[in-house]
Backbone as a chain_set.jsonl record, in Angstrom:
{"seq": "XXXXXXXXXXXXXXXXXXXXXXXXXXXXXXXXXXXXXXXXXXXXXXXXXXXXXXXXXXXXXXXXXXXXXXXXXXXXXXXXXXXXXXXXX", "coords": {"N": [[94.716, 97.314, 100.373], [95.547, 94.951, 97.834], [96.615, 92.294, 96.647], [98.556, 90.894, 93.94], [99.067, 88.457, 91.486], [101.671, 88.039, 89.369], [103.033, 87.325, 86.182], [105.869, 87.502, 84.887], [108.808, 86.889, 82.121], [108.172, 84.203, 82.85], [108.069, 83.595, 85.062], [106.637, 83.859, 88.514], [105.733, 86.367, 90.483], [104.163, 88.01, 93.261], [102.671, 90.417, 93.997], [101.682, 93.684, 95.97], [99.354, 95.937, 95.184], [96.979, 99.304, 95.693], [93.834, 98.972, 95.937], [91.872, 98.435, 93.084], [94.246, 98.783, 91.317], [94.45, 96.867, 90.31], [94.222, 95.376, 87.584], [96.029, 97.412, 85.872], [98.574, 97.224, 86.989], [98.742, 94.368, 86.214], [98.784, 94.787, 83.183], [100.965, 96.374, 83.029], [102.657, 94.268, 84.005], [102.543, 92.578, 81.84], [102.974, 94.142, 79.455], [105.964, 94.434, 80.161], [106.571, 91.89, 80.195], [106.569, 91.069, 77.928], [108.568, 93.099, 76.708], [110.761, 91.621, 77.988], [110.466, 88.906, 76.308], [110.734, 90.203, 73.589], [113.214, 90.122, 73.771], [114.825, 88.057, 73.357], [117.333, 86.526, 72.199], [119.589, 88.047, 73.646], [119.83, 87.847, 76.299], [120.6, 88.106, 79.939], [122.489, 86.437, 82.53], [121.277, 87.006, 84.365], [118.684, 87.739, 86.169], [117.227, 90.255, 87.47], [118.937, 91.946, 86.322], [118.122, 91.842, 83.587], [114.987, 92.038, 83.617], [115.202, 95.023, 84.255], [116.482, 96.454, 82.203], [114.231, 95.247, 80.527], [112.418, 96.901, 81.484], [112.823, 99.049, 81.103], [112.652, 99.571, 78.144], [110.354, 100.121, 77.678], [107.273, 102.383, 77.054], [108.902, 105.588, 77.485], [106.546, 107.011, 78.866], [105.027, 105.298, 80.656], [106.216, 105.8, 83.252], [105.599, 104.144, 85.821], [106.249, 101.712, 85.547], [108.983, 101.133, 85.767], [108.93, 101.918, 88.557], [107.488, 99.298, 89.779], [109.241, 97.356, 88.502], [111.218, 97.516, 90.002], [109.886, 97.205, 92.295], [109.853, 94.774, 92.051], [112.597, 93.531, 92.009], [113.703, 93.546, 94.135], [111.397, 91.831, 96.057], [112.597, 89.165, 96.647], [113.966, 89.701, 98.728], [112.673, 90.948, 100.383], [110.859, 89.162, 100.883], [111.797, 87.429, 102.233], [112.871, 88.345, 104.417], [110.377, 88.445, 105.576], [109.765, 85.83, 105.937], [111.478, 85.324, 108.146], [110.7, 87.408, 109.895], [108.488, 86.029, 110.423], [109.084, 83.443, 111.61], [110.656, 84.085, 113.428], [108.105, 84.92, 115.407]], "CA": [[95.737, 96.796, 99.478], [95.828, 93.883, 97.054], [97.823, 91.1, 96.163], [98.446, 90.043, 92.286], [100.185, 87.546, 90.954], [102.236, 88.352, 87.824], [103.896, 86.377, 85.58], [106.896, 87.755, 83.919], [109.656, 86.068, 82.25], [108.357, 82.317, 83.279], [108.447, 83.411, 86.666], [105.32, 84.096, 89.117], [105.468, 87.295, 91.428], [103.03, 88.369, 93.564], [102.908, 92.324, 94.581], [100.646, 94.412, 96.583], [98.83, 97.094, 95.082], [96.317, 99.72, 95.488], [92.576, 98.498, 95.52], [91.357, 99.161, 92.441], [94.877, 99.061, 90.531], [95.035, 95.28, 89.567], [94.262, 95.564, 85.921], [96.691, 98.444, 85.865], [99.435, 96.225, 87.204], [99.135, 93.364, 85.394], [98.412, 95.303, 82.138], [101.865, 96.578, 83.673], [103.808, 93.42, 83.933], [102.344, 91.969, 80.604], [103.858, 94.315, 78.386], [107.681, 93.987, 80.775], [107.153, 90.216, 79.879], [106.526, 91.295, 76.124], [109.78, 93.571, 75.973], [111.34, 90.818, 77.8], [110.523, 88.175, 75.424], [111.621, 90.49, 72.689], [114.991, 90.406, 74.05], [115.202, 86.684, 72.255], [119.241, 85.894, 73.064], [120.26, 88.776, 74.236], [119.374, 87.836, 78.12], [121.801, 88.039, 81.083], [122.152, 85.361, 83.404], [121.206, 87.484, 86.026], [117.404, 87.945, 86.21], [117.314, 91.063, 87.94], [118.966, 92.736, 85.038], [117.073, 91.229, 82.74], [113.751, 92.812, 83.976], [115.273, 96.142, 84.625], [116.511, 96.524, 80.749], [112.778, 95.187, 79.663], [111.167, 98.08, 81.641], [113.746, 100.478, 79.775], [112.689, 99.426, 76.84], [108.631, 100.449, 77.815], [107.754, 103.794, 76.681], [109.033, 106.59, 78.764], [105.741, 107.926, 80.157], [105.039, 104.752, 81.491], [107.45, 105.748, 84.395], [105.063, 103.28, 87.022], [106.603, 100.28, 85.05], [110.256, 101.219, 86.655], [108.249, 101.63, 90.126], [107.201, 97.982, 89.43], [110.421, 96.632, 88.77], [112.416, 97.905, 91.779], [109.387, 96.259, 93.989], [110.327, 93.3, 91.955], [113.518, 93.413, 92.628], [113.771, 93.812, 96.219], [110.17, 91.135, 96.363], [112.901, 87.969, 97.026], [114.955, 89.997, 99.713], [111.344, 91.129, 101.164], [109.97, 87.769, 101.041], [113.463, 86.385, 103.094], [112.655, 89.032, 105.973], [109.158, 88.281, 106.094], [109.828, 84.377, 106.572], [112.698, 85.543, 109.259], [110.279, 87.588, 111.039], [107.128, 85.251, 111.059], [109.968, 82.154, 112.395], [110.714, 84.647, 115.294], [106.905, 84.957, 116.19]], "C": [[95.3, 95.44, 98.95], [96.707, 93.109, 96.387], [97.434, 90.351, 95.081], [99.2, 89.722, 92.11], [100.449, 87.627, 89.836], [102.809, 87.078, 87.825], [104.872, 87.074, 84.787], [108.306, 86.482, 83.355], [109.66, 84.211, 83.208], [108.702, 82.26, 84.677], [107.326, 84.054, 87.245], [106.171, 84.922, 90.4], [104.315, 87.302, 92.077], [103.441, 89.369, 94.966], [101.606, 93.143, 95.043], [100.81, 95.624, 95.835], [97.757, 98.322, 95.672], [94.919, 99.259, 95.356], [92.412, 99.234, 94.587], [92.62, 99.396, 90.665], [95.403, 98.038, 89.705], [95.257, 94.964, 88.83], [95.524, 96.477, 85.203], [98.143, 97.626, 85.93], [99.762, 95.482, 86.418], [98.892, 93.529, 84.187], [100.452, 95.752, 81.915], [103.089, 95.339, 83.087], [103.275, 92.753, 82.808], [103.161, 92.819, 79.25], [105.269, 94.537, 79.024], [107.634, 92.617, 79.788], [107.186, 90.234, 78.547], [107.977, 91.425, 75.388], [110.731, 92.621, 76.663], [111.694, 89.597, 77.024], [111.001, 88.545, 74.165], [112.869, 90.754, 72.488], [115.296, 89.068, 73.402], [116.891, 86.305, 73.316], [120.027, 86.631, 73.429], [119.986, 88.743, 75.68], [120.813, 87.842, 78.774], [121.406, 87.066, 81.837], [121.773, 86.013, 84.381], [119.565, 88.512, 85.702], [116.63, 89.359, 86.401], [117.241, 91.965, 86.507], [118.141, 92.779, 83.601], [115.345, 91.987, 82.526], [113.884, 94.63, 84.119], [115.626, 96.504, 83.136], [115.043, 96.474, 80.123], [112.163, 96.011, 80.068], [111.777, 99.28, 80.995], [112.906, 100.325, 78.606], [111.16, 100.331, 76.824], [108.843, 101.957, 77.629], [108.123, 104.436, 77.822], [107.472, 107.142, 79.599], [105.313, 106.544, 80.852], [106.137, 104.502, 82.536], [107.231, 104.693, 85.59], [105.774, 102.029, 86.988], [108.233, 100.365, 85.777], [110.031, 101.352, 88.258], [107.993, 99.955, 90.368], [108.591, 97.246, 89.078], [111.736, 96.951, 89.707], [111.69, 97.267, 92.795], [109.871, 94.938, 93.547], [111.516, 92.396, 92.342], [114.077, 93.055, 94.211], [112.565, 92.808, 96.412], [111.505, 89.603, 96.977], [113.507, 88.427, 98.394], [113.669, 90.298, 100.7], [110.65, 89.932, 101.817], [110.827, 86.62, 102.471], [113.493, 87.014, 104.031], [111.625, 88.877, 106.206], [109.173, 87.149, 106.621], [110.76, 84.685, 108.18], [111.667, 86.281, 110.376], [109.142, 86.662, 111.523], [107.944, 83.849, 111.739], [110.582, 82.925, 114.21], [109.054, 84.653, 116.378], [106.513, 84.74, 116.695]], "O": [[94.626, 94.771, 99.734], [97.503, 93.525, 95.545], [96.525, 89.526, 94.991], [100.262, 90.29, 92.368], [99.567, 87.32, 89.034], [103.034, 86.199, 88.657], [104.415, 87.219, 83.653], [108.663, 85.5, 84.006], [110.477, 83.489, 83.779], [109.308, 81.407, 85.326], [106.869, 84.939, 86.522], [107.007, 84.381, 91.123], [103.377, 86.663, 91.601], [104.0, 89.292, 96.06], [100.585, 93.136, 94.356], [101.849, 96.276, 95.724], [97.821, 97.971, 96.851], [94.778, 99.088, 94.145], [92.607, 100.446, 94.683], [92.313, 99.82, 89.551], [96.278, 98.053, 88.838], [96.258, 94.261, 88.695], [95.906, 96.204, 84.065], [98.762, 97.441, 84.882], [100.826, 95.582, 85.808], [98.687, 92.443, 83.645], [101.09, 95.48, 80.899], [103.962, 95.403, 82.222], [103.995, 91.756, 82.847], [103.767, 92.279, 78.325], [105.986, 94.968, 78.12], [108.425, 92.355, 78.882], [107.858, 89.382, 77.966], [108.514, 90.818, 74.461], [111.791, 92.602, 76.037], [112.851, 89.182, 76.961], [111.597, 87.713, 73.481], [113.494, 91.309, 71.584], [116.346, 89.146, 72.762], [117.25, 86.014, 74.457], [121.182, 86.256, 73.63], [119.931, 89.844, 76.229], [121.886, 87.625, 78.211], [120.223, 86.735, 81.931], [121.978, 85.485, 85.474], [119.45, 89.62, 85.178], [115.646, 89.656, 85.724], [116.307, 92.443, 85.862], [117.732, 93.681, 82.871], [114.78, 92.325, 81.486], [112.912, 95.385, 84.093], [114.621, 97.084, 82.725], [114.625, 97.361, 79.379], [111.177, 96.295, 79.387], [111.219, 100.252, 80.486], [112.473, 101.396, 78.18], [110.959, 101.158, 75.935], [109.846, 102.641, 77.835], [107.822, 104.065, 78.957], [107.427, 107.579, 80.749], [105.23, 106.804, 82.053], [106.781, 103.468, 82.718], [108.176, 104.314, 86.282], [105.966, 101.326, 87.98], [108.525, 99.342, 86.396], [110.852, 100.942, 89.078], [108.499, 99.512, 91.399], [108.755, 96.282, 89.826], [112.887, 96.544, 89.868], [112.181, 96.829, 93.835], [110.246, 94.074, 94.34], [111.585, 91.237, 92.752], [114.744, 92.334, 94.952], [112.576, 92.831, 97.643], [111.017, 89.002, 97.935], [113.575, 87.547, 99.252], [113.736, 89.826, 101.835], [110.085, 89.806, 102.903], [110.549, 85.656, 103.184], [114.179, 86.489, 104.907], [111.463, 89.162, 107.392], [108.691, 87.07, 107.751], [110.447, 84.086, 109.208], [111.697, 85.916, 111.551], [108.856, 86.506, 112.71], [107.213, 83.179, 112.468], [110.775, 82.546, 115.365], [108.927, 84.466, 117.588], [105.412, 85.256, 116.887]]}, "num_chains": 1, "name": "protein.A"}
């Protein structure tokens, strides 16, 4: 596995992939941050949603790009049990 750091929306992720799928990925979250930026003033205050609308927008056969924003989703709640278990260690 590998760990890449996206940038969407003015905000830095960083998601384990696949050896081999890095380019793929961040080929991935470059056009999310595209159809998010073409959202202009239609944003929600709520970030989440925000990202899950911009992978709607991506064509349908890229179905991986909705795989990719559900890990994104769930990456702060992941990140908040990983600190919780490495403070028990």
């Amino acid at each position: 596995m590998s760990d890449v750091t996206l940038s969407i929306g003015g905000r830095n992720y960083t998601v384990s992939c696949a050896d081999g799928q890095e380019d793929h990925v961040r080929h991935l979250a470059s056009v999310i941050d595209g159809k998010l930026s073409a959202m202009g003033n239609n944003l929600s205050s709520n970030d989440a949603k925000n990202l899950l609308f911009a992978a709607l927008l991506v064509e349908p056969w890229w179905t991986l790009s909705a795989i990719c924003v559900g890990y994104l989703l769930l990456l702060p709640y992941s990140l908040l049990r990983y600190a919780r278990f490495k403070r028990r260690g």
